[in-house]
Backbone as CSV, one residue per row, in Angstrom:
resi,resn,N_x,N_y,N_z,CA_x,CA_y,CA_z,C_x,C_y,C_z
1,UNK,4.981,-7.883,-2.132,5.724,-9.116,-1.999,4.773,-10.192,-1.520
2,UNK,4.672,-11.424,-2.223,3.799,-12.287,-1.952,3.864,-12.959,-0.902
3,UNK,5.072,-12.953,-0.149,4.899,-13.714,1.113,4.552,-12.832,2.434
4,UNK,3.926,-11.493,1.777,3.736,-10.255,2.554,2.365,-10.261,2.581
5,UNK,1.957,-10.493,1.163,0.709,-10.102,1.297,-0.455,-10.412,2.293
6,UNK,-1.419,-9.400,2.705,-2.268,-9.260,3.715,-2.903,-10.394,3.711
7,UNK,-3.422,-11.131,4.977,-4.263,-12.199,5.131,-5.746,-11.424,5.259
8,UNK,-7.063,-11.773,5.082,-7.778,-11.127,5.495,-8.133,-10.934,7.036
9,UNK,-7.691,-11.691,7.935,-7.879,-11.374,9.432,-6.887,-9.977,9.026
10,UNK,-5.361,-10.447,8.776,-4.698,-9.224,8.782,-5.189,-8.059,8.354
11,UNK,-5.241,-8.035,7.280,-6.085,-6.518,7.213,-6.983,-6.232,8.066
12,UNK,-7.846,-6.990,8.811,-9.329,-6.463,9.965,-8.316,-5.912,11.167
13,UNK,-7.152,-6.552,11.662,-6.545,-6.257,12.629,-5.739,-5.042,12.606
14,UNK,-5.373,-5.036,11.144,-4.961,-3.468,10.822,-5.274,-2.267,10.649
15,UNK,-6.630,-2.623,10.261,-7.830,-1.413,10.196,-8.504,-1.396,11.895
16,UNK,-8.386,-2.254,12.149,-8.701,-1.888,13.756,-7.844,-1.130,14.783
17,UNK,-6.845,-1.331,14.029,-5.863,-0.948,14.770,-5.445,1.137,14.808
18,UNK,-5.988,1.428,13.799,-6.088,2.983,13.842,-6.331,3.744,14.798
19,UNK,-7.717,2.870,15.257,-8.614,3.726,16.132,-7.504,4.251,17.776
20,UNK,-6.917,3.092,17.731,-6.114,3.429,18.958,-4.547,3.904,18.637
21,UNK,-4.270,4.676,17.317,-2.878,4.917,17.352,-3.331,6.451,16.592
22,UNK,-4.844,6.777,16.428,-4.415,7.947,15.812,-5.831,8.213,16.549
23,UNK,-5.944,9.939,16.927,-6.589,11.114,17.266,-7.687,11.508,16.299
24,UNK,-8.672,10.904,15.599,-9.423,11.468,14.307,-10.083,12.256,14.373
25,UNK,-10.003,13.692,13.461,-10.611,14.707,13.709,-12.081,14.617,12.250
26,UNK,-13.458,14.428,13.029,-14.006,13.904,12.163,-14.282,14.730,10.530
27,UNK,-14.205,16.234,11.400,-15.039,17.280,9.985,-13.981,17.228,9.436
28,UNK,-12.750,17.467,9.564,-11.482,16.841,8.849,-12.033,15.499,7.629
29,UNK,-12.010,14.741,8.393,-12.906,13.178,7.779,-13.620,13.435,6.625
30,UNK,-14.787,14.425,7.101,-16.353,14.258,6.036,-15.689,15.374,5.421
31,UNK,-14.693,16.171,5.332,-14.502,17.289,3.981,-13.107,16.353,3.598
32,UNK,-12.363,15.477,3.605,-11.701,15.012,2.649,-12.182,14.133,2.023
33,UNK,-13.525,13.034,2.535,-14.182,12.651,1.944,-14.849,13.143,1.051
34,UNK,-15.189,14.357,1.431,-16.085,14.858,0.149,-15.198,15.361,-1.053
35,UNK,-13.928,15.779,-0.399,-13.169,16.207,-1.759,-12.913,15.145,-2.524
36,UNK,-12.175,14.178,-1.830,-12.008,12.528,-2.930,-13.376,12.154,-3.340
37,UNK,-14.204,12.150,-3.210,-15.410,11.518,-3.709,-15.342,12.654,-4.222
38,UNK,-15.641,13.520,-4.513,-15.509,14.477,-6.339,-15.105,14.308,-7.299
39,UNK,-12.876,14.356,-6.499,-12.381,13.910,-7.423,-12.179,12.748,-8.052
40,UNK,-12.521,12.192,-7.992,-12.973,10.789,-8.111,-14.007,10.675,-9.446
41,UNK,-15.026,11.043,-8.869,-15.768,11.070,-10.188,-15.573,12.125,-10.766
42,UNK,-14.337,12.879,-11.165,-14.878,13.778,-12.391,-14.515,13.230,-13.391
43,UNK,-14.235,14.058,-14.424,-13.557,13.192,-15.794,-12.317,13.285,-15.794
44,UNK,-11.812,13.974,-15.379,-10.139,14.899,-15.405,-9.157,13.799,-14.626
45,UNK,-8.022,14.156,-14.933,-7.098,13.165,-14.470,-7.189,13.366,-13.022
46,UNK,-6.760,12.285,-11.935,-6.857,12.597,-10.571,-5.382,13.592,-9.887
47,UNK,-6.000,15.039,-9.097,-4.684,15.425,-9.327,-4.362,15.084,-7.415
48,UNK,-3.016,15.500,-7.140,-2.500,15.008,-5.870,-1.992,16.487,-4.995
49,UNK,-2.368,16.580,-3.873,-2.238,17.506,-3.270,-1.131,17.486,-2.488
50,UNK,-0.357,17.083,-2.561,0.711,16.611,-0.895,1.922,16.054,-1.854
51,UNK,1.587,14.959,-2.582,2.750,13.953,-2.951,3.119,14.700,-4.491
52,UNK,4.376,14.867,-4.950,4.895,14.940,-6.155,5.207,13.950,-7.010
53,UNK,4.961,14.221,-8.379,5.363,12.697,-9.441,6.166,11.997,-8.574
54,UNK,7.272,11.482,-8.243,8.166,10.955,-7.786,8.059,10.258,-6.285
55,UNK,7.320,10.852,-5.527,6.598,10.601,-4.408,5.430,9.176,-4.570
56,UNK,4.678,9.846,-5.657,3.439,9.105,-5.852,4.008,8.018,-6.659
57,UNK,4.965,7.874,-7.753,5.782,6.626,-8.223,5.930,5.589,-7.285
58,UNK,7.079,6.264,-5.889,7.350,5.242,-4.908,6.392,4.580,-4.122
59,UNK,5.322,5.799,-3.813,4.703,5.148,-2.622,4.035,4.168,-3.587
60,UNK,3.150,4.478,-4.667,2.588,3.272,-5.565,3.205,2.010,-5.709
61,UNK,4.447,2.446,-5.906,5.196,0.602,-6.238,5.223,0.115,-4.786
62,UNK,5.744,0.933,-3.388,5.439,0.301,-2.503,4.200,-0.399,-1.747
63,UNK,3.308,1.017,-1.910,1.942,0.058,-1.322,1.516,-1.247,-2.227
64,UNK,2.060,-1.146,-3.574,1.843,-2.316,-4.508,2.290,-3.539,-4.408
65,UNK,3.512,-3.709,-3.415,4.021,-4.636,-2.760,3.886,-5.204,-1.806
66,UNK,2.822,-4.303,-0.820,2.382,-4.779,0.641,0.771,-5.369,0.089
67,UNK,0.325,-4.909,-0.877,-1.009,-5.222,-1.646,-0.739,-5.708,-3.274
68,UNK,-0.678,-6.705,-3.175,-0.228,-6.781,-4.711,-0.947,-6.925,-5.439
69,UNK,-1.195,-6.937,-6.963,-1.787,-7.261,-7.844,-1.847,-8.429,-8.552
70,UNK,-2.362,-9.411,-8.443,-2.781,-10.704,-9.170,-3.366,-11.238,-9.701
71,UNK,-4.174,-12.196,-8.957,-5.413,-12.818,-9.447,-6.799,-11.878,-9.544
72,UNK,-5.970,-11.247,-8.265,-7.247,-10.627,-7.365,-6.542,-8.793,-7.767
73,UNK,-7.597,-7.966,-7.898,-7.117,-6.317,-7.701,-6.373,-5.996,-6.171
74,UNK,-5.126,-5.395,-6.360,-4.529,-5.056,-5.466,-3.993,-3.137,-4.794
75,UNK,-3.385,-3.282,-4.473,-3.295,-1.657,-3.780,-3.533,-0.447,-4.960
76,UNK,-2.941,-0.570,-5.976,-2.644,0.338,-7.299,-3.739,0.395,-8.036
77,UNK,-4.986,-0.895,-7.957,-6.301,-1.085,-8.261,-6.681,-0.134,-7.921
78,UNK,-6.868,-0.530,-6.439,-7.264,0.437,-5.758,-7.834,2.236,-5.276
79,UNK,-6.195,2.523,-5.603,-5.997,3.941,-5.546,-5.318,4.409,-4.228
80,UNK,-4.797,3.427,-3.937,-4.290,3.744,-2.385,-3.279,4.859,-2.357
81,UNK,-2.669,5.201,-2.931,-1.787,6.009,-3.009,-2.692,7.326,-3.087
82,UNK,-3.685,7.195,-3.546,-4.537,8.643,-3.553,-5.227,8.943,-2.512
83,UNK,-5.340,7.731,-2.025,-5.913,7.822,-0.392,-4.899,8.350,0.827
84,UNK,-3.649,8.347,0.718,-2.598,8.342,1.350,-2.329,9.343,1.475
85,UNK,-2.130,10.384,-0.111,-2.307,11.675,-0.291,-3.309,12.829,-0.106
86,UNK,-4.565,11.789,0.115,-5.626,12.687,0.930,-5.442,12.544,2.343
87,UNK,-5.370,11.782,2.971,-5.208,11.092,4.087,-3.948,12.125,4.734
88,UNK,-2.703,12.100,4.538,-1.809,13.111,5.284,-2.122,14.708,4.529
89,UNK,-2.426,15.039,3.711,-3.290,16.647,3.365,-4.752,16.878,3.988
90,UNK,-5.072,16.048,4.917,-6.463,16.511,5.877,-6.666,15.732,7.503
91,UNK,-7.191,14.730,7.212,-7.708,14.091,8.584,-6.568,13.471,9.443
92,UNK,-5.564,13.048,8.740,-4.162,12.530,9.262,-3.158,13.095,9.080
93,UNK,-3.422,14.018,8.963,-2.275,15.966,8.966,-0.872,15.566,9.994
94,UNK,-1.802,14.675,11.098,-0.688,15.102,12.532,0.216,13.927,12.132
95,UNK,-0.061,12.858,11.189,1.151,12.184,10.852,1.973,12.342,9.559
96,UNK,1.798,13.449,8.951,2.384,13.986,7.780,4.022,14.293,8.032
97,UNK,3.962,15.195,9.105,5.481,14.814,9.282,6.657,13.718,9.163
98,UNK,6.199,12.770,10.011,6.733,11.619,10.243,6.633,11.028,9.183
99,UNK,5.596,10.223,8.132,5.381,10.190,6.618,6.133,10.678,6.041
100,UNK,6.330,11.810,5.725,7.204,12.773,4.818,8.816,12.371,4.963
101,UNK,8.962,12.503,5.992,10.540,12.378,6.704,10.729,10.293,6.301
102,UNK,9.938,9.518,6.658,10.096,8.559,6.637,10.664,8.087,4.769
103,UNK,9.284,9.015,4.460,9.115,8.904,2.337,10.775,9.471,2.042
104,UNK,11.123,9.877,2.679,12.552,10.871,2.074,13.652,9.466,2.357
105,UNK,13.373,9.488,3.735,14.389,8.256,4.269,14.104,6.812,3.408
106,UNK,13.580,6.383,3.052,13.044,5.801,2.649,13.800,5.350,1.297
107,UNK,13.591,6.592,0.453,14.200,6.997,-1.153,15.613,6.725,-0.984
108,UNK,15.825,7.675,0.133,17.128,8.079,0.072,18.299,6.163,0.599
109,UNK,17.428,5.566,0.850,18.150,4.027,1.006,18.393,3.500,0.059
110,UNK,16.694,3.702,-0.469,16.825,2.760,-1.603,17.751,2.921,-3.089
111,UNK,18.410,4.949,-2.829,19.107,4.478,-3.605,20.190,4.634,-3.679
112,UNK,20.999,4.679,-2.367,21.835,3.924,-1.478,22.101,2.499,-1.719
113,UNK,21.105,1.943,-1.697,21.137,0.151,-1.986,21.492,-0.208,-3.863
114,UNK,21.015,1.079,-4.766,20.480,0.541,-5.599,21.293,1.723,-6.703
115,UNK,22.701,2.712,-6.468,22.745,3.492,-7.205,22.412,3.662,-8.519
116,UNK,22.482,2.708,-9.177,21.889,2.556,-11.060,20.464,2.733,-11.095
117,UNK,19.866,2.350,-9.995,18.460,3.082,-10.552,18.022,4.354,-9.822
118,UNK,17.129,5.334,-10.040,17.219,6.426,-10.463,15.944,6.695,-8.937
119,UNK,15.201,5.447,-8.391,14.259,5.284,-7.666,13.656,4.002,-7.125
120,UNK,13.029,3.925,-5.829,12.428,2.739,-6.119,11.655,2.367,-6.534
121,UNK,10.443,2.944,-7.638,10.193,2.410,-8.134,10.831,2.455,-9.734
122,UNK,11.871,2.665,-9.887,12.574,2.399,-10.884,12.856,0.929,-10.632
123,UNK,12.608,-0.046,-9.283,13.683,-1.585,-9.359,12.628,-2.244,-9.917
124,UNK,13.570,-3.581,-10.677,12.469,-4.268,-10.692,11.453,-4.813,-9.482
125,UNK,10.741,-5.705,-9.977,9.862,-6.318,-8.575,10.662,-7.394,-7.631
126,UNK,11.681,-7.955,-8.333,12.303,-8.390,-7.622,13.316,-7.767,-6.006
127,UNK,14.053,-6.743,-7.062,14.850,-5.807,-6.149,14.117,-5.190,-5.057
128,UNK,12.578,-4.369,-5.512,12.199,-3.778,-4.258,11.673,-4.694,-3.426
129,UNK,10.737,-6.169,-3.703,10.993,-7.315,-2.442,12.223,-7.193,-2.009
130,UNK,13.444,-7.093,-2.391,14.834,-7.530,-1.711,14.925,-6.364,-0.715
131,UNK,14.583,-5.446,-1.240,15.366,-4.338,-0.162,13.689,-3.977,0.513
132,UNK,12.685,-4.095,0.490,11.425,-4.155,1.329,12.073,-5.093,2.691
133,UNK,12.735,-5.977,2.463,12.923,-7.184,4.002,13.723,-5.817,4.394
134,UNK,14.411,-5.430,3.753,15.616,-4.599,4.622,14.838,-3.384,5.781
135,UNK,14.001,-2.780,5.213,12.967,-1.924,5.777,11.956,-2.035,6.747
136,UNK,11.581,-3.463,6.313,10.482,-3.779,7.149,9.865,-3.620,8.612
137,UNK,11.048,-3.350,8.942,10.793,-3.490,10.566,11.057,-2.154,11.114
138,UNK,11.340,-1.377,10.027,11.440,0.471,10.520,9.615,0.960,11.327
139,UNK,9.866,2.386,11.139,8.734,2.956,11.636,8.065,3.270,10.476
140,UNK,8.298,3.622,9.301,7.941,4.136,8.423,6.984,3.083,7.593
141,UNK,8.037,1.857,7.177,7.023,0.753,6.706,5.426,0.371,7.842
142,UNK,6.084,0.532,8.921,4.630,-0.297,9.543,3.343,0.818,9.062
143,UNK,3.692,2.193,9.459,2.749,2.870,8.977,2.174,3.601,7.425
144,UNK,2.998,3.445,6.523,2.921,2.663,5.404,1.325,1.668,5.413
145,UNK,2.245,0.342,5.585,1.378,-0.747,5.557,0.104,-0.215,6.165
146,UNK,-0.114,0.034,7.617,-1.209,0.651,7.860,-2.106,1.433,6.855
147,UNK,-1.610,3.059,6.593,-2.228,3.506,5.427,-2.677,2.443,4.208
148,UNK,-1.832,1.444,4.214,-2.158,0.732,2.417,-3.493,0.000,2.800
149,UNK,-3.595,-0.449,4.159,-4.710,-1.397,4.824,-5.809,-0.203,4.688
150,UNK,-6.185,0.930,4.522,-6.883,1.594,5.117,-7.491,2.549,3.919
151,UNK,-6.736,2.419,2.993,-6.891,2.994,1.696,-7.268,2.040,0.974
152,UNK,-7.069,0.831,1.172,-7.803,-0.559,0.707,-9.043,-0.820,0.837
153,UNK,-9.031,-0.193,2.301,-10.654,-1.333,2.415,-11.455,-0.151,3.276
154,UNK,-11.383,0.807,3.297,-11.916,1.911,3.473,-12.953,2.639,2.799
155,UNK,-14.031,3.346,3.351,-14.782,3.684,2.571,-14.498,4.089,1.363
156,UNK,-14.920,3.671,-0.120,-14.720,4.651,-1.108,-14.409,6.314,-1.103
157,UNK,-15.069,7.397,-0.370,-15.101,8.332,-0.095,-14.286,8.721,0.129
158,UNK,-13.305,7.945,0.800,-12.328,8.786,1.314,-11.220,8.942,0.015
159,UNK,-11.391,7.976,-1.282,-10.240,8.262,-2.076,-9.525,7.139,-2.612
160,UNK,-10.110,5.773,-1.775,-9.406,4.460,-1.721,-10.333,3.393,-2.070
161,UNK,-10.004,1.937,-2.139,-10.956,1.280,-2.257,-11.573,1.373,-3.619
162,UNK,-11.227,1.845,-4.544,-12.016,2.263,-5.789,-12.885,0.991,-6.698
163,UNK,-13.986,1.526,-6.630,-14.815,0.881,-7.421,-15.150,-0.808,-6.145
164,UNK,-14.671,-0.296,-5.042,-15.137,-1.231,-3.982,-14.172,-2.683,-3.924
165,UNK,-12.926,-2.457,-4.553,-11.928,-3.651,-5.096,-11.415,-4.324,-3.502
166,UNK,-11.485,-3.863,-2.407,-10.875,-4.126,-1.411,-12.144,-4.837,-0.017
167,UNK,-13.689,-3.481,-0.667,-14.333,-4.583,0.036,-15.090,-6.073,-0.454
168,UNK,-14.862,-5.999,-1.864,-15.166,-7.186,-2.750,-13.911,-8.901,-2.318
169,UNK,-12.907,-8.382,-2.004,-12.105,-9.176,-1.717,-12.178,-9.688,-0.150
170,UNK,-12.819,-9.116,0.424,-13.644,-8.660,1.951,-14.960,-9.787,1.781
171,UNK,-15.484,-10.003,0.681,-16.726,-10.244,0.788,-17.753,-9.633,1.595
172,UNK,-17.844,-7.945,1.685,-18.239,-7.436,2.101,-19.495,-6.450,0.913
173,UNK,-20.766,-6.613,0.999,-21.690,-5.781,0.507,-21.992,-4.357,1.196
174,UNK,-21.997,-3.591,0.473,-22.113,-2.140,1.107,-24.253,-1.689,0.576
175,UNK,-24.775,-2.741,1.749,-26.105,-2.350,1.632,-26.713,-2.108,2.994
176,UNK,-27.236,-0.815,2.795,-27.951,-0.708,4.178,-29.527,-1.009,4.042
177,UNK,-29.848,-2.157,4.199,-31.054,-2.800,4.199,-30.893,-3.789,5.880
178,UNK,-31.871,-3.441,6.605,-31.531,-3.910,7.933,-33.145,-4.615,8.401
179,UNK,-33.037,-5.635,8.843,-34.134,-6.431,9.188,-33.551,-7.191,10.547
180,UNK,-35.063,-6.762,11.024,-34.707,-7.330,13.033,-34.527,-8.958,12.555
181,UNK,-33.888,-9.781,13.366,-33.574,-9.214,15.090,-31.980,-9.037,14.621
182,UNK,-31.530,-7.997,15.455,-30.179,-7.192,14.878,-29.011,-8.296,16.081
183,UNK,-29.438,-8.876,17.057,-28.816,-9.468,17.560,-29.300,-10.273,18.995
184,UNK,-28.322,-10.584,19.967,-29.471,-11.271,21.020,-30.006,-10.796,21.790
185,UNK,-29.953,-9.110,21.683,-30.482,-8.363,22.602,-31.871,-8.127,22.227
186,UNK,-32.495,-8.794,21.040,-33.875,-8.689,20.349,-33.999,-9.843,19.653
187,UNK,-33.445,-11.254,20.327,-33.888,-12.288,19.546,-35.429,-12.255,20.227
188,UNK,-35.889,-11.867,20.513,-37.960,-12.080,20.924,-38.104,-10.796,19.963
189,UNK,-37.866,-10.491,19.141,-38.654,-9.325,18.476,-39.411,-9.609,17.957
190,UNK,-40.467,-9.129,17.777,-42.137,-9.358,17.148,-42.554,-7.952,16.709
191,UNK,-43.579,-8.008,15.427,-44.366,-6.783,14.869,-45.408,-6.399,15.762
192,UNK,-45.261,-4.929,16.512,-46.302,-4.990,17.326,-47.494,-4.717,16.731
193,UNK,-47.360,-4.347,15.445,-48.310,-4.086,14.760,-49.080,-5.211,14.121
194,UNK,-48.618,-6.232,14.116,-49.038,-7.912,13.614,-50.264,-8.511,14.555
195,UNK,-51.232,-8.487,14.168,-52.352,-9.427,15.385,-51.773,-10.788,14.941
196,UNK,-51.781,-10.832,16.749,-51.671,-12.062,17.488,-49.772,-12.041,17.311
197,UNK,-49.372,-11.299,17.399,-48.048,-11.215,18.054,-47.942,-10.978,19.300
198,UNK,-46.890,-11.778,19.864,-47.027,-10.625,21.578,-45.613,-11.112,21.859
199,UNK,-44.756,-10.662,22.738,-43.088,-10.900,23.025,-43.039,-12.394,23.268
């Protein structure tokens, strides 16, 4: 929904915001990374470990709404939904519950709100903005949104971010080329190896 969509402070504040609401278990981390970065590049279709067709429908049209697609590549660009599904099948296990239960609750409103269609992402784009305000302020959307922030602009590796669409919109380069002075704790840096340098 466009009057949703992430500001870029917003997203920095959202991705910052992990560190203090979740427990990260790192080797967890570097082996789901390594599994999405496989699957990722193979040739084969990408398959999903956690989420079922119907699962991966909704959460797609939803994270597609908190990240939209426009001008610019948005959540579904991305792959966020594959990040999401790696993300609660490894390093964020301990919020799979709550996810799961939320994804059910979730469905189960929307089609409550919406009996003729079959899902949400069966509504149009209109309808799921309409019934997104209705949600918004649950537990489920905020962490949602979180995941969509994080599968966005998150390392590639982990499954998200694909083809770098989230840190490009970031204006962010992923080069590790580093030249002193790294900050003001070495603005006097000099080559000691340089004659006629000295601090």
């Amino acid at each position: 929904m466009k009057e949703h969509a992430l500001s870029r402070r917003d997203a920095l504040r959202s991705l910052s915001a992990i560190a203090g609401v979740t427990a990260l278990n790192w080797a967890e981390i570097a082996r789901a990374g390594h599994d999405a970065h496989a699957a990722v590049q193979s040739a084969g279709p990408i398959e999903y470990t956690l989420l079922v067709p119907a699962d991966v429908a909704d959460v797609e049209a939803l994270t597609s709404q908190i990240i939209p697609s426009d001008e610019t590549p948005g959540a579904r660009e991305a792959g966020v939904t594959y990040f999401i599904d790696r993300a609660m099948g490894s390093f964020m296990a301990h919020w799979r519950p709550s996810f799961m239960a939320g994804l059910a609750g979730f469905q189960a409103a929307a089609r409550a709100a919406h009996p003729q269609a079959a899902s949400f992402a069966a509504l149009s784009p209109d309808q799921q903005t309409d019934f997104l305000h209705t949600v918004e302020k649950t537990p489920f959307f905020e962490q949602a949104r979180l995941l969509t922030c994080c599968g966005m602009f998150a390392s590639p590796a982990y499954g998200g971010n694909r083809d770098n669409v989230g840190w490009n919109l970031l204006g962010f380069e992923d080069k590790h080329i580093f030249e002193p002075p790294f900050g003001y704790y070495d603005r006097g840096y000099y080559d000691r190896d340089e004659p006629g340098k000295t601090p």
